[in-house]
DRENSE-350643 format. One record per residue: residue in three letters; x, y, z of N, C-alpha, C, O in turn. Coordinates in pm, whole numbers, padded with zeros to 5 digits, always signed. Example, Ala and Ser with C-alpha at 12.3 -4.5 7.8 and 13.67 -1.06 7.14 Angstrom:
BEGIN
ALA+01319-00569+00780+01230-00450+00780+01320-00330+00780+01424-00332+00846 SER+01285-00225+00708+01367-00106+00714+01290+00003+00787+01341+00114+00804 
end
This chain:
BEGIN
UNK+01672+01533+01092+01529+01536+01070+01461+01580+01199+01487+01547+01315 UNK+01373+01660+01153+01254+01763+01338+01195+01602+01371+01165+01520+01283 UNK+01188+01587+01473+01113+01493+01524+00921+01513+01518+00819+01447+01496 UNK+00961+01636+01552+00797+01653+01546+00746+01644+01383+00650+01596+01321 UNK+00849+01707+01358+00759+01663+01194+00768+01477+01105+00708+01425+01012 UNK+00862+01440+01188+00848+01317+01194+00780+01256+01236+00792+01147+01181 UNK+00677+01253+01332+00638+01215+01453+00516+01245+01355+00489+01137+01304 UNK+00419+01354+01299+00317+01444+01217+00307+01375+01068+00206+01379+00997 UNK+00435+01308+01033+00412+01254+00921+00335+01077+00943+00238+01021+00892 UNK+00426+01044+01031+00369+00876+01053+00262+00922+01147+00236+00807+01180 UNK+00179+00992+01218+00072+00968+01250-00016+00984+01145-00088+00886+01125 UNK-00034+01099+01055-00080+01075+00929-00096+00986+00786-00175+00998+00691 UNK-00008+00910+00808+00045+00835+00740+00039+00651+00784+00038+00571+00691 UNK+00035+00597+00936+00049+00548+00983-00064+00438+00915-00023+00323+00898 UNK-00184+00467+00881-00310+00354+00772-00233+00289+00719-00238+00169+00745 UNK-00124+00340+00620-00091+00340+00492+00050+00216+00480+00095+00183+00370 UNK+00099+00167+00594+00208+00137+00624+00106-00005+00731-00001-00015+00790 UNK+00238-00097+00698+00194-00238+00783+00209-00179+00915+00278-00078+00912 UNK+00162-00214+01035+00187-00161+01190+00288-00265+01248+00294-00241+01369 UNK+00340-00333+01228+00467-00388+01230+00583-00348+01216+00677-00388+01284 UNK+00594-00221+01079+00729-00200+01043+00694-00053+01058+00797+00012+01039 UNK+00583+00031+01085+00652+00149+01147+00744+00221+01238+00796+00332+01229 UNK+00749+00119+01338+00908+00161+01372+01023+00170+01275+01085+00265+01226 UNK+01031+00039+01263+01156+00055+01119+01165+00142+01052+01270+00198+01023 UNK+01020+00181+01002+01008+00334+00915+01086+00444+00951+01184+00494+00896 UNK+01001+00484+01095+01055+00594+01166+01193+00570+01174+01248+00666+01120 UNK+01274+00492+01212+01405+00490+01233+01476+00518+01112+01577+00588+01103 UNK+01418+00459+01019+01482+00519+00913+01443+00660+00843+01514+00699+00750 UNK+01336+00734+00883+01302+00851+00793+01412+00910+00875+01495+00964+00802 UNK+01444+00919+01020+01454+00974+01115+01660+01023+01090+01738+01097+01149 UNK+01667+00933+00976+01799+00951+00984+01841+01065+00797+01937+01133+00762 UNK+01722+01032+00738+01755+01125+00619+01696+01268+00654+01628+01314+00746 UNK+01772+01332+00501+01813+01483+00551+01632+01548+00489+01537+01489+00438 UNK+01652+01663+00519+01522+01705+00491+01462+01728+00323+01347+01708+00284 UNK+01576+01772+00244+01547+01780+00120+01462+01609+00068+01354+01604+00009 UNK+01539+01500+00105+01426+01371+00074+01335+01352+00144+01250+01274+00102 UNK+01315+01420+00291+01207+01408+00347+01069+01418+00250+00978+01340+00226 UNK+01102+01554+00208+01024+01635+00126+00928+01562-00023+00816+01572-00075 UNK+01082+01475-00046+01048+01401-00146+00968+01291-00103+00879+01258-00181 UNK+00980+01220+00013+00865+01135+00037+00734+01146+00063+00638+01070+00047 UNK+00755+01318+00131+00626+01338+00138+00521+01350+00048+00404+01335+00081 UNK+00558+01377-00065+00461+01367-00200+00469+01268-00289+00429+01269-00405 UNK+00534+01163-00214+00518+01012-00269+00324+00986-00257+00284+01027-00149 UNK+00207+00925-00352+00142+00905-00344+00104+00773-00316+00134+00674-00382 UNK+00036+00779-00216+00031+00596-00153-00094+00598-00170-00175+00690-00170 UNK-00110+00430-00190-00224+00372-00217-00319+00348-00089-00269+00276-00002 UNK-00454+00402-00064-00551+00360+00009-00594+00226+00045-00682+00170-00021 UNK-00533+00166+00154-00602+00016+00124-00739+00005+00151-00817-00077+00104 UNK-00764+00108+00241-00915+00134+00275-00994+00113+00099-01077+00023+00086 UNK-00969+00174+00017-01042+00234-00104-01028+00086-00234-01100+00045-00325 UNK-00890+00042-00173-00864-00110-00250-00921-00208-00206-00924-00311-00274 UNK-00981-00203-00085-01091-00314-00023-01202-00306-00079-01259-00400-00134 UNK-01241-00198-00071-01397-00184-00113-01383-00216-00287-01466-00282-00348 UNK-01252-00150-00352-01269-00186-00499-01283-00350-00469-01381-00412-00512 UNK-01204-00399-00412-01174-00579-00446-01313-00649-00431-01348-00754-00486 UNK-01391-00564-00339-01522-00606-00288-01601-00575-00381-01663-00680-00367 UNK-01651-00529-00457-01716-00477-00548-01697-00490-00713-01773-00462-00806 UNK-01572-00540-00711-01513-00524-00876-01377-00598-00849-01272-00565-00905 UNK-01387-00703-00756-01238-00792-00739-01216-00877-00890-01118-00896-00962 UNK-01380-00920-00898-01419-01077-01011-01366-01018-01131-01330-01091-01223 UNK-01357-00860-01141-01252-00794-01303-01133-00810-01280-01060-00840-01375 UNK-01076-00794-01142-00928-00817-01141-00909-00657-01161-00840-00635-01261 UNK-00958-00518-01083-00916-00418-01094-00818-00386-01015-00709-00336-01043 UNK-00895-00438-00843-00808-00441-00760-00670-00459-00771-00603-00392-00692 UNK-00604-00539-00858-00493-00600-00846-00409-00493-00927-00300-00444-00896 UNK-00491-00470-01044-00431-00378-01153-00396-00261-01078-00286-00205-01087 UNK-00506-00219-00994-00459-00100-00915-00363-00101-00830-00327+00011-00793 UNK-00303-00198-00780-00207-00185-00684-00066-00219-00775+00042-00206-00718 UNK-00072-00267-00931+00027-00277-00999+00060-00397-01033+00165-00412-01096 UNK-00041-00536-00990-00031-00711-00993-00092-00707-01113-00214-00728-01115 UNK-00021-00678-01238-00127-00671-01378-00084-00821-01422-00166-00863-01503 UNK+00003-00902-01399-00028-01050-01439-00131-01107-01338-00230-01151-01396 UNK-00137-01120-01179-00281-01150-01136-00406-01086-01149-00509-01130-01099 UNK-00392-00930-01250-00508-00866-01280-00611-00928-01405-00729-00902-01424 UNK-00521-01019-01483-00534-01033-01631-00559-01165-01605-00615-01205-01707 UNK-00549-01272-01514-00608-01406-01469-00758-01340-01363-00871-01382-01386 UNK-00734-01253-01270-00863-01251-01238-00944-01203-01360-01036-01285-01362 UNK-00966-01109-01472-01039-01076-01523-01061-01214-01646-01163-01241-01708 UNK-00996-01246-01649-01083-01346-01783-01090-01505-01693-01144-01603-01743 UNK-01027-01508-01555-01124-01629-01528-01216-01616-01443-01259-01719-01392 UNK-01275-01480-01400-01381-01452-01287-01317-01457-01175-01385-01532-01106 UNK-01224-01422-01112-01148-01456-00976-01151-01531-00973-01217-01581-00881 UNK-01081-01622-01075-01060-01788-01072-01231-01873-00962-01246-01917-00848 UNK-01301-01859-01061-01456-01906-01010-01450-01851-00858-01453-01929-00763 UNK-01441-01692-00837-01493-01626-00733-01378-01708-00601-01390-01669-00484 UNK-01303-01788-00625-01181-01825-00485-01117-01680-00459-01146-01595-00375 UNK-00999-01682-00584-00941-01547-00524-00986-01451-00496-00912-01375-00435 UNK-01125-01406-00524-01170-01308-00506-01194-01295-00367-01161-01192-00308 UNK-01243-01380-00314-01288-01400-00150-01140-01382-00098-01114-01303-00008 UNK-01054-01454-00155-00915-01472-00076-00848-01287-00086-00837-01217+00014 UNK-00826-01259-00173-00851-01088-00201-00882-01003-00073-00809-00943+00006 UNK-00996-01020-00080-01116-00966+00018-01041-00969+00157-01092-00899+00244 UNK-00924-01044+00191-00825-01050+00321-00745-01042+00338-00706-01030+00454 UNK-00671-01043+00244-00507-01003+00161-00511-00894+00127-00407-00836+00159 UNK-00602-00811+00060-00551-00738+00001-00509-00616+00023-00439-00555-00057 UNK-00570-00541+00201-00526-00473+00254-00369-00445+00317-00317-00347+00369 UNK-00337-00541+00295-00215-00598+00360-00115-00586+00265-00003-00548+00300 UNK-00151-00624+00101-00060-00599+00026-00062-00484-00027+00020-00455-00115 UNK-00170-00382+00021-00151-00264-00038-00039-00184+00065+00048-00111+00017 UNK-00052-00207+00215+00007-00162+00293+00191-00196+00265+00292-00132+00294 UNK+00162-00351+00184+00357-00406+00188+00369-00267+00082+00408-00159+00126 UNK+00338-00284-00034+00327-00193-00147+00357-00069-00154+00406-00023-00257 UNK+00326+00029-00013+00342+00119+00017+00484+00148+00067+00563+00235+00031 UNK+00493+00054+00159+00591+00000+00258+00719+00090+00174+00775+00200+00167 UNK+00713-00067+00113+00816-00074-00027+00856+00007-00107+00976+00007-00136 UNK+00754+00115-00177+00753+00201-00214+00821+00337-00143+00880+00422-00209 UNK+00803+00344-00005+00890+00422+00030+01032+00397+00098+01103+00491+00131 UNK+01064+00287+00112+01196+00223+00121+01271+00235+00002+01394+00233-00002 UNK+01192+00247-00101+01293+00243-00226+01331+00398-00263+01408+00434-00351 UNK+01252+00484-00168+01305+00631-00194+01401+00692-00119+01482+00782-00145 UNK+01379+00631-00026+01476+00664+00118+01670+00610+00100+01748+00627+00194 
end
């Protein structure tokens, strides 16, 4: 794998991923061949930036959750109100974080 294009992908990419385990990342993109590179690169990752503001705005439906793929905690936030507006607040600080594991994960399972 080019380093530099390694190096071009996780700076671009680097939001999208916990800042903890981008090393780990890199060490591991760093060792597959370029044809899966390729393939990760058009892996589509989730914005946590864009899942905050949903959770903030439309958490109490439980979209947020649906959007990141938590459709059993999507289907308790929407018919109990973010469980009387708790999880929703709790959301509101988590949830960047689990969009980032989400991602994480998502490209560990391609690699």
């Amino acid at each position: 794998m080019d380093a530099q294009k390694l190096d071009m992908f996780i700076m671009t990419n680097q939001k999208f991923f916990p800042s903890e385990k981008i090393m780990y990342l890199k060490e591991r993109l760093r060792d597959i061949d370029d044809e899966k590179f390729s393939l990760i690169s058009t892996l589509e990752l989730k914005d946590p930036t864009t899942i905050l503001l949903v959770s903030i705005f439309l958490g109490t439906l439980g979209i947020d959750r649906f959007m990141i793929g938590d459709t059993g905690m999507g289907i308790l936030k929407l018919l109990t109100g973010g469980l009387c507006g708790i999880l929703t607040i709790i959301d509101w600080f988590t949830i960047s974080n689990k969009t980032k594991e989400l991602n994480f994960n998502k490209i560990m399972t391609h690699i």
